[in-house]
C-alpha positions in Angstrom: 0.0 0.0 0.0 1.3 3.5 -0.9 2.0 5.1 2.3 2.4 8.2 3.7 5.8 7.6 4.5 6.7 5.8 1.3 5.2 8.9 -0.5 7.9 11.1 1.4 10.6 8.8 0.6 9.8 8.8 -2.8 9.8 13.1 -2.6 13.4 12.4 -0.8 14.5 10.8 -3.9 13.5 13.4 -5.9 15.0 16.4 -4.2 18.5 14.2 -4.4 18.2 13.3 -7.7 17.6 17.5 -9.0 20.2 18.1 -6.8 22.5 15.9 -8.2 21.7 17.7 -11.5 21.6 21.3 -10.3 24.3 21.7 -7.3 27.0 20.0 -9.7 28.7 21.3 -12.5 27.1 21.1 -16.0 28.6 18.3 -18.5 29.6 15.7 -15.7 27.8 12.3 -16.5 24.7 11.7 -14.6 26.4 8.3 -13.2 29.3 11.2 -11.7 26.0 13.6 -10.2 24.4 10.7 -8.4 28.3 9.4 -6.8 28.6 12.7 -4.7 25.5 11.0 -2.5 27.3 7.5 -2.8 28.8 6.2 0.4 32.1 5.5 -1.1 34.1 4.8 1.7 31.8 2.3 3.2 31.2 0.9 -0.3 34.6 0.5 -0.8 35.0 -1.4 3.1 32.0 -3.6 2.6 33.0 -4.6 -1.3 36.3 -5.6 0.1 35.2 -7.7 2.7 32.7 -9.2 0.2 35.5 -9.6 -2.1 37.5 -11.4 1.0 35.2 -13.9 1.7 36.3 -17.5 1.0 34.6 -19.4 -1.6 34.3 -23.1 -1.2 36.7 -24.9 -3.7 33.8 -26.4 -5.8 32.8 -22.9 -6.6 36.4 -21.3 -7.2 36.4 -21.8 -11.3 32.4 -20.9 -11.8 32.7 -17.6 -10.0 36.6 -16.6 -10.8 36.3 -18.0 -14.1 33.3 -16.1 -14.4 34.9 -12.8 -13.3 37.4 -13.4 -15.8 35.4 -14.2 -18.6 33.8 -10.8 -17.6 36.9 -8.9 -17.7 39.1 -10.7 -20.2 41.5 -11.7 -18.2 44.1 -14.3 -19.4 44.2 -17.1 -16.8 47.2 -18.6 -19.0 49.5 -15.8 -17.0 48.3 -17.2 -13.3 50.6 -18.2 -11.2 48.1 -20.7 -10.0 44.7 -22.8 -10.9 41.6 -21.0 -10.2 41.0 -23.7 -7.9 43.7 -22.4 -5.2 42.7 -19.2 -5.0 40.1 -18.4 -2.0 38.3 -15.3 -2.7 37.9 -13.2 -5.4 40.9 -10.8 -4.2 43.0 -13.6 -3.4 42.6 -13.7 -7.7 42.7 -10.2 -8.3 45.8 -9.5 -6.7 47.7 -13.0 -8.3 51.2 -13.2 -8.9 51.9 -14.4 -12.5 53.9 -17.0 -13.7 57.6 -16.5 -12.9 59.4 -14.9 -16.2 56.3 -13.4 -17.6 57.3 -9.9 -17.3 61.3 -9.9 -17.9 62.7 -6.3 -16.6 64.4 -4.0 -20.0 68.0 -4.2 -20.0 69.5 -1.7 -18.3 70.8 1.8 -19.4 71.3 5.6 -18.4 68.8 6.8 -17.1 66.3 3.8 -17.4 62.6 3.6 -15.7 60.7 0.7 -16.4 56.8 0.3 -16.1 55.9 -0.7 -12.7 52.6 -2.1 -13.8 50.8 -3.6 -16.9 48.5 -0.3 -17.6 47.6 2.2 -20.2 49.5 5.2 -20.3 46.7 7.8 -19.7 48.8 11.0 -20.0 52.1 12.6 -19.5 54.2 15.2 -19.3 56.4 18.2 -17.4 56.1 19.2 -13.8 56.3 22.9 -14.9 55.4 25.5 -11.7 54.6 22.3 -9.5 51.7 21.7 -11.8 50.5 18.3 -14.0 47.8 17.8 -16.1 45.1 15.2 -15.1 43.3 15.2 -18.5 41.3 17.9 -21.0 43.7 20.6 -19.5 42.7 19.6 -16.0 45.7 20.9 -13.6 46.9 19.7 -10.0 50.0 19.8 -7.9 52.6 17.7 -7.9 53.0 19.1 -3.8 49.9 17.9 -2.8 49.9 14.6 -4.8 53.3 13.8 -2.6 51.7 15.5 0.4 53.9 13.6 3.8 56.9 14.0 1.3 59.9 16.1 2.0 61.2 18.5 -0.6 58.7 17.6 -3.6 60.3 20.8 -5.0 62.7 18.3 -6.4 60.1 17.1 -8.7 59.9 20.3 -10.8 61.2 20.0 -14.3 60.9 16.5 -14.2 58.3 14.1 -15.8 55.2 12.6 -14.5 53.2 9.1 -16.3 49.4 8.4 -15.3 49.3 4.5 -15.5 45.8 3.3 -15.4 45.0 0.1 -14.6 41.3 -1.6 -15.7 40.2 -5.1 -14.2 41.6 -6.9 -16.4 44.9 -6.0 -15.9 47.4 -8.0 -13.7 47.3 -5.9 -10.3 50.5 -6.0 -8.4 53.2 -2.7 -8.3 57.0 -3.1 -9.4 59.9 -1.4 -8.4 60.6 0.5 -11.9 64.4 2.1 -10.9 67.4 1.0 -9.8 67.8 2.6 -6.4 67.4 3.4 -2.9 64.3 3.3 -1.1 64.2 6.8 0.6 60.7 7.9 2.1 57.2 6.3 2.0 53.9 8.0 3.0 49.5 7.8 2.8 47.3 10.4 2.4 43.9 9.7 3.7 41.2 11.3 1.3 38.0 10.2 -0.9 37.5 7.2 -3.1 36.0 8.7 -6.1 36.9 6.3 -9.5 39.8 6.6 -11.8 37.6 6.0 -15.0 37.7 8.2 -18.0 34.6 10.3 -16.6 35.7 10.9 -13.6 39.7 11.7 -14.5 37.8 14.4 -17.4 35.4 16.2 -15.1 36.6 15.9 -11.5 38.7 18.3 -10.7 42.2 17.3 -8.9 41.1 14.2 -8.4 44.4 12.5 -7.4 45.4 14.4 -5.0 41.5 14.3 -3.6 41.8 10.3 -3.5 43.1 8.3 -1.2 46.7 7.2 -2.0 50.1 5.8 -1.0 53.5 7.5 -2.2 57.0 5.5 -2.1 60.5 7.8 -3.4 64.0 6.4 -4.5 66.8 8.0 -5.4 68.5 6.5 -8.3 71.8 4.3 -8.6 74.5 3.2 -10.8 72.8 4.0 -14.6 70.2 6.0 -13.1 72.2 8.1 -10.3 70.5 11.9 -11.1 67.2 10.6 -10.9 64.2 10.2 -8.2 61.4 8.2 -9.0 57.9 8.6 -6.9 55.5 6.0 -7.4 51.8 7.4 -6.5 49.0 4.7 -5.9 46.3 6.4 -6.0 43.3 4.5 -4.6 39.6 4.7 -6.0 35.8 3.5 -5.6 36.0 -0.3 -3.9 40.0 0.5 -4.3 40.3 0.7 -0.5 43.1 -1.4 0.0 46.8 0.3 -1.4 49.4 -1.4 0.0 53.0 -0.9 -0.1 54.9 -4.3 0.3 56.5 -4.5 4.2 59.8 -4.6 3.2 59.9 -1.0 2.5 58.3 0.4 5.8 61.1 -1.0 8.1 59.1 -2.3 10.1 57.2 0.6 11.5 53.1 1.3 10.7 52.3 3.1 7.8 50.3 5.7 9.3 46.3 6.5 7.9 47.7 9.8 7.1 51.3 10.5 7.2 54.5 9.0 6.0 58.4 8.5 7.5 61.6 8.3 5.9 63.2 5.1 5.0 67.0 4.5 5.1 68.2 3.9 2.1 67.2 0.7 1.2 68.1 -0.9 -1.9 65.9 -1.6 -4.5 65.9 -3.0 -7.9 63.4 -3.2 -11.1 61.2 -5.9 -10.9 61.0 -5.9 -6.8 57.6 -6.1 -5.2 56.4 -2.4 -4.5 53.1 -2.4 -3.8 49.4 -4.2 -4.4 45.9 -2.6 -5.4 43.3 -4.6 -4.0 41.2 -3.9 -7.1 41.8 -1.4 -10.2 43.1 2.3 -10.0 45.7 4.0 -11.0 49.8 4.8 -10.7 51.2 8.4 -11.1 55.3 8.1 -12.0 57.3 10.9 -11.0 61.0 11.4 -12.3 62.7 13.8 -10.7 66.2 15.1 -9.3 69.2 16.5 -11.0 69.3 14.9 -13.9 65.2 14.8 -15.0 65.4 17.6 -17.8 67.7 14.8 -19.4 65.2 12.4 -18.8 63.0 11.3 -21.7 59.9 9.5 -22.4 60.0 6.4 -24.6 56.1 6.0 -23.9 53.5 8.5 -24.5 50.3 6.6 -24.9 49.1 3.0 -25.2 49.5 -0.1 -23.5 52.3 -1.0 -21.4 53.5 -3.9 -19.0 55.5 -4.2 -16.0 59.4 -4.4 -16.5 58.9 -2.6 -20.0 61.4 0.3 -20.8 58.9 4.0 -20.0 61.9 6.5 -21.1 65.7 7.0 -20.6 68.2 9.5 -20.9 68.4 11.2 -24.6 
């Protein structure tokens, strides 16, 4: 029976939806409107538990398989049988085969891709400012917010890396280095998705994220890399591997400095529990020699981004 109180739940709806329309800017999506009154944060906690949940073995290759039917994702790279993974993020954030992703030889000034992605954009850090997308601007200083000195960034070159679901979700190390600070920013979970990096306005250094900086060795002393994984709707969890924090906490929203630790391409960096995105700064006193092999496309971990020209 239509009630009195269904008939003001219904005029609730209403309001929110011409709100959604009216407060927001003109030209977003009407998917973007209606996520401003989306609990993202508790989305994103309750579709990682959900995601965490074990499945009984009987049901492992009808659901995985089915998720990666879905997606197109090529089990011939798993490290393991859909059978032996437990849960769906157990399978999202699989290890590949061993040798699948073979690091680029090494030369001067070498950064390799820290992730199978798409090159989204790139460019200069010119007055501590990169473009997001459709001349969208935000600040390399906020994006390494917890970071000493991100002043050493300017002149150098930034990468957005974005990775969909289909892509294989674990973080390399893309420089030969040493490990010298690590940080997380808290912040919101809005997506990483075409619509959202076009229309929302600094939205990675608005998102949740997780920042790790070394300084380069041997062929690529001069440089410093920042690796920025930037977190996103039901992209709650972004780890950086243990080995890096010493020990200590990661904090919810701060970062310490690490001593030195060495670090080679094709190390474990970090893990996205589910799909998002990687911002690659290089930096230091050698960047404006720096050069980008990779402006746009497809990419893979351990493949050669740019060098020294």
């Amino acid at each position: 029976m239509f009630s009195w109180l269904t008939c003001n739940r219904f005029l609730l709806l209403v309001l929110i939806l011409v709100a959604a329309l009216v407060v927001y800017p003109r030209g977003w999506p009407f998917s973007l409107h209606l996520l401003r009154f989306y609990p993202k944060r508790l989305g994103s906690v309750i579709a990682g538990w959900a995601a965490s949940r074990e499945l009984p073995r009987a049901l492992r290759p009808t659901v995985l398989g089915g998720f990666a039917r879905a997606y197109a994702i090529d089990l011939g790279e798993a490290e393991h049988p859909l059978e032996d993974y437990p849960s769906l993020q157990a399978f999202f954030t699989r290890r590949l085969k061993p040798g699948l992703r073979p690091q680029a030889e090494a030369v001067p000034g070498g950064i390799n891709s820290p992730v199978d992605a798409r090159v989204f954009s790139e460019g200069r850090i010119t007055s501590n400012t990169m473009i997001q997308a459709k001349g969208l601007p935000y600040r390399a200083s906020e994006l390494l917010k917890h970071i000493p000195d991100p002043e050493r960034f300017e002149g150098g070159h930034y990468l957005t890396l974005y990775l969909s679901p289909q892509d294989y979700h674990r973080i390399h190390v893309p420089v030969e280095g040493a490990v010298s600070a690590v940080a997380r920013v808290e912040g919101e979970l809005w997506p990483v998705n075409d619509a959202s990096t076009t229309h929302v306005t600094r939205l990675y250094e608005r998102n949740r994220r997780a920042v790790w900086v070394a300084k380069g060795v041997g062929a690529d002393e001069g440089l410093e890399v920042a690796a920025v994984l930037v977190g996103a709707t039901h992209v709650g969890g972004v780890l950086i591997e243990e080995r890096w924090l010493e020990g200590k906490p990661l904090p919810r929203d701060g970062g310490f400095g690490v001593s030195g630790l060495p670090c080679r391409p094709g190390d474990d960096l970090g893990t996205f529990q589910f799909g998002s995105t990687v911002v690659l700064l290089i930096g230091g006193p050698k960047a404006q020699a720096w050069e980008p092999q990779v402006r746009e496309g497809k990419v893979r971990v351990g493949q050669r981004l740019g060098a020294f020209r």
